[in-house]
C-alpha distance (Angstrom), angle and dihedral (degrees) to the residues before:
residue distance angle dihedral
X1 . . .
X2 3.78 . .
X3 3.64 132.0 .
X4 3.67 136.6 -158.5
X5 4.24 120.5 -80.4
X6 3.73 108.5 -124.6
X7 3.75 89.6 -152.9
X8 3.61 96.0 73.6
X9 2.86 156.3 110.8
X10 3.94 83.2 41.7
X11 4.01 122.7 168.3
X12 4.03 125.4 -160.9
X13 4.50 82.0 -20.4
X14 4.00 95.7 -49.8
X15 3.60 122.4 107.7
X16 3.50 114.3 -122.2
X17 4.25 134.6 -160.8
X18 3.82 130.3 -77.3
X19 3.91 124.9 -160.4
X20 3.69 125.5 -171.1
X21 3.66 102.6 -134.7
X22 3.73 118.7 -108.3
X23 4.23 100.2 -123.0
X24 3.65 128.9 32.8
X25 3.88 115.5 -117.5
X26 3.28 120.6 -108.0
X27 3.58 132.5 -124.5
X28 3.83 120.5 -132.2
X29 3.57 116.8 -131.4
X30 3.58 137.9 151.9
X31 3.53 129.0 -99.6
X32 3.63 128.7 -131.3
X33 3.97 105.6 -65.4
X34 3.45 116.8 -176.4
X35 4.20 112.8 46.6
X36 3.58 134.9 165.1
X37 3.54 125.0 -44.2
X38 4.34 81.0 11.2
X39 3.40 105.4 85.0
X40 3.74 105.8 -33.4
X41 3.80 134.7 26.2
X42 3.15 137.1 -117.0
X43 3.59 106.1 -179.5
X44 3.67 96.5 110.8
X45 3.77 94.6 58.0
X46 3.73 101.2 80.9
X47 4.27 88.9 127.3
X48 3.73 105.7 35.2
X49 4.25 93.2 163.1
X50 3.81 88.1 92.9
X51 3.73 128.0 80.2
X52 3.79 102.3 -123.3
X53 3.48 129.8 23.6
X54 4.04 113.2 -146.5
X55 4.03 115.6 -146.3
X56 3.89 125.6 -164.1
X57 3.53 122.2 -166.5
X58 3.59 116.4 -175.0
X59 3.88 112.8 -122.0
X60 4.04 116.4 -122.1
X61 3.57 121.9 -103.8
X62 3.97 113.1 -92.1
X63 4.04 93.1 -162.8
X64 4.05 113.6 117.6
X65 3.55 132.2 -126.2
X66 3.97 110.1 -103.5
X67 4.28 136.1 -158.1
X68 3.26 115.5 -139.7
X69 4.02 118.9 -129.3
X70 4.00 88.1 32.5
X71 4.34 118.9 129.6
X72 4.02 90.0 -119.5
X73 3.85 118.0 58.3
X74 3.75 97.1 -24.3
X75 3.73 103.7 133.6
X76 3.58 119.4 114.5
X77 3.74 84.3 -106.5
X78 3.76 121.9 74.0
X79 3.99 111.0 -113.7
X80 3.99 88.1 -163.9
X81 3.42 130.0 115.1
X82 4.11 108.1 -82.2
X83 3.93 100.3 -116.6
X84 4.15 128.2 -155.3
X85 3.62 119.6 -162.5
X86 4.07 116.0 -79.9
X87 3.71 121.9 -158.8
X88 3.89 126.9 -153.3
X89 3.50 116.6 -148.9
X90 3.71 135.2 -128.3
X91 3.95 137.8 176.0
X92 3.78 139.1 -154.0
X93 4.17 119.8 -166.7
X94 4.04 118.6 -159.5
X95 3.54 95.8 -157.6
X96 3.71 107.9 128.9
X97 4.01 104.0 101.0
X98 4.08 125.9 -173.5
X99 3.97 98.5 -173.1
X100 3.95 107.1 130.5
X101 3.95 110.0 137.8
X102 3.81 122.2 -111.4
X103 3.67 124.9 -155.9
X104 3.45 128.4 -163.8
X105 4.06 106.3 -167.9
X106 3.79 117.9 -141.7
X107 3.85 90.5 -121.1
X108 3.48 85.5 60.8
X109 3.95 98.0 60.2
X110 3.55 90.0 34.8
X111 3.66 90.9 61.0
X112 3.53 100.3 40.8
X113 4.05 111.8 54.1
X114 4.02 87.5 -150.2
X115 4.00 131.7 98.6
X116 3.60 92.4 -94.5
X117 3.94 89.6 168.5
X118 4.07 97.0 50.6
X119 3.55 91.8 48.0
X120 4.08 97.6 46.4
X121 4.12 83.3 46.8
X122 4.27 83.4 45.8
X123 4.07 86.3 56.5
X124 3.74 101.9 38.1
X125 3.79 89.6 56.0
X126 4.41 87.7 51.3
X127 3.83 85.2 49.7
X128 3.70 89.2 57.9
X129 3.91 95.1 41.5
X130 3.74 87.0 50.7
X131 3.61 98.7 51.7
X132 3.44 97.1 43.6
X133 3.52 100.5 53.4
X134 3.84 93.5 45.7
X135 4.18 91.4 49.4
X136 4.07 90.0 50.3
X137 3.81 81.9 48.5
X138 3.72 93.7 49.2
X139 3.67 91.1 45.0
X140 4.07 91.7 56.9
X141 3.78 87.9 40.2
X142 3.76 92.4 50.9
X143 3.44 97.2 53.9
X144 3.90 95.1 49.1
X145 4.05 99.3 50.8
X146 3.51 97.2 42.8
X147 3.80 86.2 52.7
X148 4.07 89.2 46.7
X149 3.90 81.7 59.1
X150 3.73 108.7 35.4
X151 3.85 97.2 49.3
X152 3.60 96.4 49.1
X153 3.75 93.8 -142.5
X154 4.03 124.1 115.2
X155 3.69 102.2 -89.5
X156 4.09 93.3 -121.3
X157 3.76 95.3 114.9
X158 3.95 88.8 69.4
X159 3.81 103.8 19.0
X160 3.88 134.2 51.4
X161 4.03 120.4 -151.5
X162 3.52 123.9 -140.2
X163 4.07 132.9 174.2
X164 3.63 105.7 -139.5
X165 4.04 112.3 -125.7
X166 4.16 88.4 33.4
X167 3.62 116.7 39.8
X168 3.86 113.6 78.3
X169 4.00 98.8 -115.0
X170 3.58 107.3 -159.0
X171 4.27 84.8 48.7
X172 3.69 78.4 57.6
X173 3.78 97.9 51.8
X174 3.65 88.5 47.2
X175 4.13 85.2 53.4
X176 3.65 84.8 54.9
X177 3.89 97.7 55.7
X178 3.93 94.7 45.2
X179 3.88 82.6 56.9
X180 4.05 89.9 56.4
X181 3.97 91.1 42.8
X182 3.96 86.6 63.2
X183 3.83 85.6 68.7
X184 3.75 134.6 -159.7
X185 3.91 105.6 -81.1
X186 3.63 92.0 170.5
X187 3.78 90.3 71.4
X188 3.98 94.2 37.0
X189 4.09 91.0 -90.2
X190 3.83 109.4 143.3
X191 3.82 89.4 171.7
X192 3.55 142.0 -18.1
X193 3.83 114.3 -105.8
X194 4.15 101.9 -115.4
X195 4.03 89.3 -139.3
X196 3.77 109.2 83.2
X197 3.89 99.6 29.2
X198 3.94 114.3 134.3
X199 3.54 133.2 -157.8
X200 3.44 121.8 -152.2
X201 3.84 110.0 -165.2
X202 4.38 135.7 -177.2
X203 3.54 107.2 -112.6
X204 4.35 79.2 -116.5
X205 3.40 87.9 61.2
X206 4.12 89.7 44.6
X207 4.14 88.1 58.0
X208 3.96 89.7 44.5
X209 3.57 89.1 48.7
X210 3.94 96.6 58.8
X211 4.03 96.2 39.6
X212 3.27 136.5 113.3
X213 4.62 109.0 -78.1
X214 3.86 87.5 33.6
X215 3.53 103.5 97.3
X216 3.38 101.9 -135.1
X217 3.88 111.1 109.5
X218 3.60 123.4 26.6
X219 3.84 105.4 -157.6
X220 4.15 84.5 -155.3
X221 3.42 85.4 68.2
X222 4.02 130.1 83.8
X223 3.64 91.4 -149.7
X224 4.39 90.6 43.9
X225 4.06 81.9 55.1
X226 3.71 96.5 53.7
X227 4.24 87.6 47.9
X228 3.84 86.1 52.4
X229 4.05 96.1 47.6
X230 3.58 89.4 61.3
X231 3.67 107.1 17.2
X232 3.96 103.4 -115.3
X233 3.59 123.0 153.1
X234 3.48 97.5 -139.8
X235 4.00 131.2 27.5
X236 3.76 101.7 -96.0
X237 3.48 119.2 32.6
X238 4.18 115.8 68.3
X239 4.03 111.2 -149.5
X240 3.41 122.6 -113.4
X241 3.76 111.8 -158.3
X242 3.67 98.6 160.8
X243 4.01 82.8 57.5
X244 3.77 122.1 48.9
X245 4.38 87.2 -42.1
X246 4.03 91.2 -108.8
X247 3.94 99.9 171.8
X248 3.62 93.8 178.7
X249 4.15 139.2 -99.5
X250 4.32 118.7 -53.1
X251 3.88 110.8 173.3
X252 3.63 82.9 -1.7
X253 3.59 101.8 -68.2
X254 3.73 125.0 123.1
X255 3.48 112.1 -117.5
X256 3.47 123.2 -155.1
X257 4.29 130.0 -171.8
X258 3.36 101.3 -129.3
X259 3.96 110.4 -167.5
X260 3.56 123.1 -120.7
X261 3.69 85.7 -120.9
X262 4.22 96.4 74.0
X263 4.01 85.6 39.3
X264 3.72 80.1 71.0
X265 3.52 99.1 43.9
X266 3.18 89.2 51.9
X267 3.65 89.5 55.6
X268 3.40 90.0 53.3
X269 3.68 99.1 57.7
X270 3.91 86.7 50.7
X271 4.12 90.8 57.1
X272 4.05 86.6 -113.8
X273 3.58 119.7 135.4
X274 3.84 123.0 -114.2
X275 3.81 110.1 -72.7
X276 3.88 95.1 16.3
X277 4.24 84.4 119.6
X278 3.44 95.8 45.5
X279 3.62 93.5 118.0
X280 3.86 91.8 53.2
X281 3.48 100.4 91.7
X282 3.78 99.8 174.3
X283 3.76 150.4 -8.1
X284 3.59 134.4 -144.7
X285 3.46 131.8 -161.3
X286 3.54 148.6 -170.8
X287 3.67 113.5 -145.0
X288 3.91 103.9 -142.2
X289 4.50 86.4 71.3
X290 3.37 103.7 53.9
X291 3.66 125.5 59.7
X292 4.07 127.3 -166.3
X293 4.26 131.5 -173.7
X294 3.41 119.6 -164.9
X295 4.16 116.6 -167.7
X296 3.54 98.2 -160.1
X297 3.49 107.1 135.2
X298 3.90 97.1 108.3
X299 3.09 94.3 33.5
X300 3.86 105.4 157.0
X301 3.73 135.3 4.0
X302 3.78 132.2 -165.1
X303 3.70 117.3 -137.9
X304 3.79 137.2 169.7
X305 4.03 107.1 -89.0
X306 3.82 106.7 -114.0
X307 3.53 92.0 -155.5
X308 4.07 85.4 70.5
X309 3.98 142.1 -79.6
X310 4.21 112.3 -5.0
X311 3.65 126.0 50.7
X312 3.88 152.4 -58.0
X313 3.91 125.2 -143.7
X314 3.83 118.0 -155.9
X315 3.64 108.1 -166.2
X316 3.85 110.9 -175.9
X317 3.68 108.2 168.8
X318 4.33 111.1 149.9
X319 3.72 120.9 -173.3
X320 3.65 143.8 170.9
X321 3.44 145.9 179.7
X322 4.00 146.4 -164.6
X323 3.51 145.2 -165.5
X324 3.98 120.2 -151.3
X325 4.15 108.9 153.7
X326 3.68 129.3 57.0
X327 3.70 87.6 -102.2
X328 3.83 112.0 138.0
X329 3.91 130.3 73.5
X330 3.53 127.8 -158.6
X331 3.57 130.1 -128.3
X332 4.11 107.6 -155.5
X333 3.61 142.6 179.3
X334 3.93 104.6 -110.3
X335 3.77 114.9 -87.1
X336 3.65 91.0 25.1
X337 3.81 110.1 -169.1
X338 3.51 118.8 -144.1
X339 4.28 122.0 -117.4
X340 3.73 78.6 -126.4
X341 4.34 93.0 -148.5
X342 4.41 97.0 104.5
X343 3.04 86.5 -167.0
X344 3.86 109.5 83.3
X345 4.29 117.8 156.6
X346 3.83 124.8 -172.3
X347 3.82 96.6 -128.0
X348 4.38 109.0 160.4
X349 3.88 113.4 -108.9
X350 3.61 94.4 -113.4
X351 4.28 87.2 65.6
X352 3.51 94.3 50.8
C-alpha cells in the first residue's frame, strides 16, 4: 500500500497546488464488431440458458435430373433410389463466462468526488466487447490454421497472400471474396450470399489499404477528396474507430479496423504467445458458417458488498461460438509459415 507524499509537487523549494481532476479518463476500446447477419449469425440462438445448442441442417437431395424417352432411366417412373430426408448435424457450446465480482468500497467514492460506479460499469462492459470479439476471431482463425496443417496442402484455396508496401490490397480483398463465391458444397453451400460478409483487417493493412497504388481514392476526383478528408474507404460511410472501427463497405464487404490489441487476445484464447499472428493480417467471413450465442440477459447485478459499506458488481455474461462451413479466408503476409500445432481450441485466458 502506498500513499501520497505531502512534500510534492514542490517547485524551486515552495509547495505548490494539486487538483483531482473533475472526470475520469476513459479507456478506448472497441465495441462489439462482427453481429448477426455481419459476419456471424445468430439466428440459432433464440434459448441461450442451455449449455449446447444442437443444429440440423437438412442434407440436399442426391437424386439426378432425368429425359424422358432416353435407353437409361427414361421411363415415366424414376428407376433411382427412393430418398427420405437426411440431416447433418452441428453444435454450438456457450461456455466462455466473465462473472468475477467487483466491489467498489464506500470509502472509495467518498474519497473520490467522481462516479466511480458508472465508470467501473463503463469498463466492465469494454472488457466484454473486447473479449468477445477476439474469441469469435479466434474461433474463425482456429478453424483456418489447423486446416492449413491438417490437409497438407498450401492454404491458397482459402487464404490470399499479400506483402504489405507491394501487393495491390484492395485487388487482394477482391481475391478474397471470389474465394467465398466458390462456396462450401460439402455442406450444401452453392455460394455465399455477398450481403453479410465481414472483413476484419490489421490496422497495417488499414494504412496500406488507403495509399497511394490501392485504388481506392482518386484525389482527381471530388468524391476521392471527400474519402481522404475523413479517411473512409468508400464514399458514404465515415469510419468510426473509436466505436466498433467500421471503415466502411469495398467489394461489398464491411470492413472493420480491428486493433492489434484483440489480435492478441485472440492469441491468447488460442494458447499462442503475443505476436504469434502477426502475419495474419486479416480475416473475412461470410456470415451463414459461423454461428455465435451470447447469454447476456442478466448480465450484471448490484448487491450490498459483504465485505462492508460500498458495493458489489455481479457480472454474468456467458458466450460461445462455432464454426461449421468453410467460410473464412485468410489474408497473409507472403510466405506465410504455418504454427504447425492443427490442433488449435478457443479456451478463455483465464483457463489456460
Amino acid at each position: 500500500m502506498s500513499t501520497s507524499n505531502y512534500g510534492v509537487p514542490i517547485i524551486d523549494s515552495f509547495a505548490t497546488a494539486r487538483k483531482l481532476a473533475p472526470v475520469i479518463m476513459n479507456n478506448i476500446v472497441q465495441k462489439l464488431q462482427l453481429k448477426d447477419g455481419t459476419g456471424i449469425t445468430g439466428k440459432f440462438s433464440q434459448d441461450v440458458y442451455t449449455d449446447e445448442i444442437r443444429i440440423i441442417r437438412q442434407v440436399a437431395l442426391t437424386q439426378e435430373a432425368r429425359t424422358l424417352g432416353q435407353a437409361t432411366d427414361g421411363k415415366h417412373f424414376s428407376a433411382q433410389t427412393i430418398e427420405q430426408p437426411v440431416s447433418a448435424h452441428y453444435g454450438m457450446r456457450i461456455r466462455h463466462i466473465y462473472n468475477t465480482p467487483i466491489d467498489v468500497p464506500q470509502s472509495m467514492m467518498d474519497m473520490i468526488p467522481l462516479d466511480l460506479l458508472n465508470s467501473t460499469s463503463a469498463i466492465l462492459d469494454q472488457a466484454i466487447a473486447k473479449n468477445v470479439n477476439a474469441s469469435t476471431l479466434a474461433e474463425m482463425l482456429a478453424t483456418e490454421l489447423n486446416y492449413e496443417y491438417n490437409s497438407g496442402t498450401p492454404l491458397g484455396d482459402r487464404s490470399v497472400e499479400v506483402t504489405l508496401g507491394t501487393t495491390n490490397i484492395a485487388d487482394a480483398i477482391i481475391d478474397m471474396g471470389a474465394i467465398l463465391d466458390d462456396g462450401d458444397t460439402t455442406n450444401g453451400v452453392d455460394i455465399y450470399a455477398k450481403v453479410g460478409r465481414s472483413l476484419q483487417i490489421r490496422p497495417s493493412v488499414n494504412k496500406e489499404l488507403k495509399q497511394a497504388g490501392n485504388a481506392v481514392y482518386d484525389i482527381g476526383n471530388w468524391k476521392g477528396q471527400d474519402m481522404l478528408q475523413v479517411g473512409a474507404i468508400d464514399p458514404v460511410h465515415i469510419p468510426n474507430h473509436h466505436a466498433d472501427g467500421f471503415l466502411g463497405e469495398l467489394d461489398q464487404n464491411a470492413v472493420y479496423l480491428t486493433s492489434n490489441a484483440i489480435w492478441t487476445l485472440a492469441e491468447g484464447y488460442l494458447g499462442l504467445t503475443a505476436g504469434d499472428l502477426d502475419d495474419v493480417y486479416g480475416l473475412l467471413s461470410a456470415y451463414e458458417g459461423t454461428g455465435r450465442a451470447l447469454a447476456f440477459t442478466n448480465s450484471v447485478q448490484v448487491i450490498p458488498s459483504p465485505l462492508g459499506q460500498g458495493v458489489r458488481l455481479l457480472p454474468l455474461y456467458r458466450w460461445g461460438h462455432s464454426n461449421w462451413f468453410k467460410s473464412c479466408i485468410l489474408l497473409l503476409k507472403t510466405d506465410f509459415v504455418s504454427l504447425g500445432t492443427g490442433s488449435l481450441s478457443v479456451i478463455a485466458p483465464g483457463s489456460r
